[in-house]
C-alpha positions in Angstrom: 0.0 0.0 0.0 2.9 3.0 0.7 4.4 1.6 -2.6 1.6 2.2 -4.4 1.0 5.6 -2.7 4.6 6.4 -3.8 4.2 5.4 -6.9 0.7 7.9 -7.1 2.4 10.6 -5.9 5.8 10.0 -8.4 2.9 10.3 -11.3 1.7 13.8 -9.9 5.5 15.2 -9.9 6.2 14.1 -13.2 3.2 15.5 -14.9 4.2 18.7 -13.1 7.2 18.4 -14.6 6.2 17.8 -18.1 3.9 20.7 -17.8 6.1 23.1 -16.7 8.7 21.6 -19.2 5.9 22.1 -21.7 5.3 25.4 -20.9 9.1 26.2 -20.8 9.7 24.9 -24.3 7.1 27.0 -25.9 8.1 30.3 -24.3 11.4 29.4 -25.8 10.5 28.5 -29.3 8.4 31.3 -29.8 11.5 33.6 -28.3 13.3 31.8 -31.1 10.6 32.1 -33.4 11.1 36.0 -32.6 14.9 35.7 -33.3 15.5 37.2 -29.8 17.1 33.5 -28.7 19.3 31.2 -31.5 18.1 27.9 -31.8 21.2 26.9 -30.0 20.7 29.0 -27.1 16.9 28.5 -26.8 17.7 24.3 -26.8 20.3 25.2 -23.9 18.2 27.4 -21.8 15.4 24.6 -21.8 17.6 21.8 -20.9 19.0 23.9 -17.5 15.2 25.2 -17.1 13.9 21.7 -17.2 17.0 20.5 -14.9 16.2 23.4 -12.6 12.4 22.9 -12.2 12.8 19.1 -11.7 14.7 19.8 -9.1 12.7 22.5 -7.3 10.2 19.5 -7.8 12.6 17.0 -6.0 13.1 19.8 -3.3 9.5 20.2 -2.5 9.1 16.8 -2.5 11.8 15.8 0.0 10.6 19.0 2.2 7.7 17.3 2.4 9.2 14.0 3.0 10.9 15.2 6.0 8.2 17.3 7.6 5.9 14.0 7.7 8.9 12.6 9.0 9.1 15.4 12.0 5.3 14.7 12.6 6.1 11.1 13.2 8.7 11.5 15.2 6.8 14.2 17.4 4.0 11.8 17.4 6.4 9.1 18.9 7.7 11.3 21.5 4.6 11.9 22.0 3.1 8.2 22.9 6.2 7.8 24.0 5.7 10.4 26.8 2.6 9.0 27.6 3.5 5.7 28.1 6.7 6.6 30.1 3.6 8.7 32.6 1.8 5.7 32.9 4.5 3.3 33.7 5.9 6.0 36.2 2.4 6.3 37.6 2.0 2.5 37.7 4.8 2.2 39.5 4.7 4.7 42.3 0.9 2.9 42.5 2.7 -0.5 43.0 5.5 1.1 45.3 3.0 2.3 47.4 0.6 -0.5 47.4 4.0 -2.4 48.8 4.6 0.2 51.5 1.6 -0.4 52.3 1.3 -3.9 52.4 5.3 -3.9 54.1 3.8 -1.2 57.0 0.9 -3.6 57.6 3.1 -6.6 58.2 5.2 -5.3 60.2 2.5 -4.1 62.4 1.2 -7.6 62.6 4.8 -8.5 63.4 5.4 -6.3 65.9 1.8 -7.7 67.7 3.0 -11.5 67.2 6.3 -9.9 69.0 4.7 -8.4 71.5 2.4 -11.0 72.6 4.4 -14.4 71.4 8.0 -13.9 72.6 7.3 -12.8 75.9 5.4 -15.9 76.7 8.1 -18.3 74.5 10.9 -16.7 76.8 9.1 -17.5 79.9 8.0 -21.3 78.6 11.8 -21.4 77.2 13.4 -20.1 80.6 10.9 -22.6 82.7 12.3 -25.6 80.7 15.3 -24.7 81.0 15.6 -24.0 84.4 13.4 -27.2 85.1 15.9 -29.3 82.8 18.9 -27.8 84.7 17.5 -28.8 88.4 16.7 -32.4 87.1 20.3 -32.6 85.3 21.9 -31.3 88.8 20.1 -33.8 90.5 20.9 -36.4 88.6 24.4 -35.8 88.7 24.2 -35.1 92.6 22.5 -39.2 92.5 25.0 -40.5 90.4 27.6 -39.2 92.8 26.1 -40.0 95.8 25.9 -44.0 94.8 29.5 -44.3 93.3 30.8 -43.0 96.7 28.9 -45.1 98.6 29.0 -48.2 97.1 32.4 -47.8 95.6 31.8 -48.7 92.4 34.3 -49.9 89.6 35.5 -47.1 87.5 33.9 -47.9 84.3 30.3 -48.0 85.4 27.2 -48.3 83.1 25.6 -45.5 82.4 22.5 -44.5 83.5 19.1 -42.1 82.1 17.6 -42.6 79.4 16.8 -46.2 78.3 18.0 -46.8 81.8 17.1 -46.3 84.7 17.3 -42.7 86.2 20.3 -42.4 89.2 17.6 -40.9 91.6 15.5 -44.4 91.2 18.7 -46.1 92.0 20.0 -44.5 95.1 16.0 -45.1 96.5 16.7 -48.9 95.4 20.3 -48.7 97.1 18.7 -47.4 100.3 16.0 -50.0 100.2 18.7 -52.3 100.3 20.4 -51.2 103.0 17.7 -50.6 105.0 16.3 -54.3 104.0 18.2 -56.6 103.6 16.5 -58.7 101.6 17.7 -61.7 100.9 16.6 -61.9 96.8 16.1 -58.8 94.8 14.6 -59.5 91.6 14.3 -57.7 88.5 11.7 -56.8 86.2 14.0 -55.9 82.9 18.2 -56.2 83.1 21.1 -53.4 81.8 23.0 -51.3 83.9 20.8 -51.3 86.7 21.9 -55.0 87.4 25.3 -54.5 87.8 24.6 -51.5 90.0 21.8 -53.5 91.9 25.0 -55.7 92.2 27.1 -53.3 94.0 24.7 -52.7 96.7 24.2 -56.2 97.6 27.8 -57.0 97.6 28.3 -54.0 100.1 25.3 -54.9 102.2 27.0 -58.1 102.5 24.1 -60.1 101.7 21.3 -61.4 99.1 21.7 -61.9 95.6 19.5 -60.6 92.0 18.0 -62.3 89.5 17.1 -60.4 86.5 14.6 -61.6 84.2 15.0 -60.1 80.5 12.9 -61.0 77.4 15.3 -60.6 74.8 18.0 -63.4 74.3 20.8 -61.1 72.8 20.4 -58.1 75.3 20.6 -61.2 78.1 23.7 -61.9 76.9 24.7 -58.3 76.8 23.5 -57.8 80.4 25.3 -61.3 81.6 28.8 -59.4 79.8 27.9 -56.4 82.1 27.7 -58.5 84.8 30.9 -60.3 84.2 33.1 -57.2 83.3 32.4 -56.1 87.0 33.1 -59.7 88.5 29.4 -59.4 90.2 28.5 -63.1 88.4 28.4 -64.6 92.2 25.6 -62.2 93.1 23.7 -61.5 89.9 22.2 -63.7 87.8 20.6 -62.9 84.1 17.7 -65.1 83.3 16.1 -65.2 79.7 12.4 -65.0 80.2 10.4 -65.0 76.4 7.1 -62.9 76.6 4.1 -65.4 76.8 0.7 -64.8 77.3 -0.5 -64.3 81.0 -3.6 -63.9 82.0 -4.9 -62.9 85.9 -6.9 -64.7 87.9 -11.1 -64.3 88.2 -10.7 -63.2 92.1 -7.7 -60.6 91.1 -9.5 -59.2 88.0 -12.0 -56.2 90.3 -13.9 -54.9 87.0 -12.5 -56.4 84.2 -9.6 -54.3 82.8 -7.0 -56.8 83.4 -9.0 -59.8 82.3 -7.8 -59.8 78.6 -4.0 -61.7 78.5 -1.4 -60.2 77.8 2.1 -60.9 77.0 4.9 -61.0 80.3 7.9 -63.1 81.3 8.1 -66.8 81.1 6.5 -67.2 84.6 8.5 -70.8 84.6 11.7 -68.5 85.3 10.2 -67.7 88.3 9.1 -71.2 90.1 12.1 -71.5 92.3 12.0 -68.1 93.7 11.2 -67.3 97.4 11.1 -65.2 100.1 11.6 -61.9 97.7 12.5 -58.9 99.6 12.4 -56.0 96.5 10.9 -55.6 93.3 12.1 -53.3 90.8 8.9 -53.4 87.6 11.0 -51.7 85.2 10.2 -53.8 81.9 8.6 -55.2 79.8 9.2 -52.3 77.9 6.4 -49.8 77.5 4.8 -50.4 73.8 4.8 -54.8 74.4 1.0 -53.7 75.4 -1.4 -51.9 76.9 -0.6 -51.9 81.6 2.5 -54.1 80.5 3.8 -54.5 83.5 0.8 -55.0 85.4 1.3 -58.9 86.1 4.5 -58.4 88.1 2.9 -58.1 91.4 -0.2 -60.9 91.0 3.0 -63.0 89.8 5.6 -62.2 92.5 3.7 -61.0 95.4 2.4 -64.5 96.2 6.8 -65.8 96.2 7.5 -62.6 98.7 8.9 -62.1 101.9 5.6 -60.4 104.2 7.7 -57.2 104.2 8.6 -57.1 100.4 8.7 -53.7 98.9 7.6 -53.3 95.1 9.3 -50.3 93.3 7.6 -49.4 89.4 9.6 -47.4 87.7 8.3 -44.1 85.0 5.4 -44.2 87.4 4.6 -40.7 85.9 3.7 -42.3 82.8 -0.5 -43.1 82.1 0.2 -46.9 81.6 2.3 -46.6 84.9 -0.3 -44.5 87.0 -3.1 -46.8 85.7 -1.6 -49.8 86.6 -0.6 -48.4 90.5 -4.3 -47.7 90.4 -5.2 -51.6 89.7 -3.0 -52.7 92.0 -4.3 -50.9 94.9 -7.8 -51.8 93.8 -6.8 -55.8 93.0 -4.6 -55.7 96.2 -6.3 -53.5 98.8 -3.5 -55.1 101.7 -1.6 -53.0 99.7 -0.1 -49.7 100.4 2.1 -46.9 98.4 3.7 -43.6 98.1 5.3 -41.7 95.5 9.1 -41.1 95.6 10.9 -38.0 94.0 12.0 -39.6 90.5 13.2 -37.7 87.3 10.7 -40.4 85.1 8.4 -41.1 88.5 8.5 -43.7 90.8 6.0 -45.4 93.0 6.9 -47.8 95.8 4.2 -50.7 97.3 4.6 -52.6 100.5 1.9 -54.5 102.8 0.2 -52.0 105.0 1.0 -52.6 109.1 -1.6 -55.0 110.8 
């Protein structure tokens, strides 16, 4: 389409040109006509005439070549302005939209701070301060029984899957307060050989530790051996089989269902037990686990026999205290300070 308006407009400038060519050429033939002009002359004067009026054409025509030119460029600037405004208004709109949105969050920050982190420092501080006494007073335990019982200098260490060293030194002191002549052991480790140690220094009694898994047996017998405590403590591998209570132990039902415990044929030749410590089968074997430890061993106890269950701040724990109380009403107990809780049962005084 612009080729073919170039080409229109060419047309008009070269019919101007003829024309005034046309024009110039008779004004000249009739000068020479007149014999002012030669032929000669008149022939030369048309040729630069026709030369110089093509290009005053050519000149007009550029001129107005490069004015539509201006008016496009102008009209670029132009849009170009305008678009450069609505970009710069567009973004100041999104730079304030941002301050705005920025200004609101940290308002909402500042309330979060202001009513979270107060309450997180004082939760953080209380568990730290509460996980600092236990540590101290765990450490304080831990001392207490090596000095007193004197124990080898590569004990087993204790917390965690173990027990706590506050649960020992209360088994320690029951111990040597009792006497007993057979401790025995609901679960072996490191509490056996330290169990061990206090019945060597009370001079009396021996332990027999009934454990469920065969490998971890033999692991506890190594224990055992390592501190030369084989003459007093003795390892017993006990499977889990299915126990179930008997009708006039079972109050309202809860215990009724069996569950898995011990091999109670590791436990036929025992007699005359003077301290339980119920700290296995481990928690998640079933629902009140270790609920069949005293039904089982309380019959094969001394009358003074104390029973000790460990984590007693545990729900499967507190529940089963609850059943035992309820199954065994000759029963008393009371709670001893423990980092995992610890609950001890004896027969209440005729």
């Amino acid at each position: 389409m612009r080729f073919l308006r170039s080409l229109r407009s060419g047309w008009k400038y070269l019919a101007a040109t003829a024309l005034v060519a046309a024009i110039g050429l008779a004004a000249l033939a009739a000068l020479a006509g007149l014999g002012v002009l030669g032929w000669e002359s008149a022939a030369l004067v048309a040729a630069v005439g026709a030369a110089a009026a093509a290009n005053t054409l050519l000149m007009v025509r550029l001129t107005r070549r490069v004015s539509a030119l201006d008016r496009r460029l102008r009209d670029a600037d132009r849009r170009l302005d305008t678009r450069g405004r609505e970009v710069a208004e567009a973004v100041g709109a999104g730079r304030a939209e941002l301050s705005k949105s920025l200004s609101g969050t940290r308002a909402e920050l500042e309330q979060v701070r202001a009513k979270a982190l107060p309450s997180m420092s004082k939760e953080l501080t209380e568990a730290v301060t509460v996980q600092g006494r236990h540590d101290y007073e765990q450490q304080v335990a831990w001392t207490e029984l090596r000095e007193y019982l004197g124990a080898g200098p590569f004990m087993p260490a204790l917390r965690g899957w173990a027990a706590s060293p506050d649960v020992m030194r209360l088994l320690v002191r029951l111990v040597d307060t009792n006497r007993p002549d057979l401790v025995v052991e609901c679960g072996s480790g490191a509490s056996s050989v330290w169990l061990g140690y206090a019945l060597r220094r009370a001079g009396r009694g021996r332990l027999v530790a009934l454990e469920h898994t065969e490998r971890y047996a033999e692991l506890s017998r190594q224990l055992v051996r390592d501190h030369r405590l084989e003459d007093i403590v003795e390892v017993r591998h006990a499977p889990l089989t299915d126990w179930s209570p008997l009708p006039d132990t079972d109050t309202d039902g809860a215990a009724a269902e069996a569950r898995p415990w011990y091999d109670t044929s590791a436990v036929e030749d025992l007699h005359d037990i003077g301290v339980v410590f119920v700290d296995g089968p481990p928690a998640g074997t079933a629902k009140q686990a270790r609920y069949p430890a005293l039904p089982v061993l309380l019959p094969r106890s001394a009358p003074d026999a104390v029973f000790v269950l460990d984590d007693a701040g545990r729900p499967d724990e507190r529940a089963i205290g609850k059943r035992w109380l309820q199954d065994f009403p000759e029963l008393g107990s009371r709670e001893e300070q423990a980092e995992k809780g610890a609950r001890v049962f004896v027969r209440k005084a005729l």
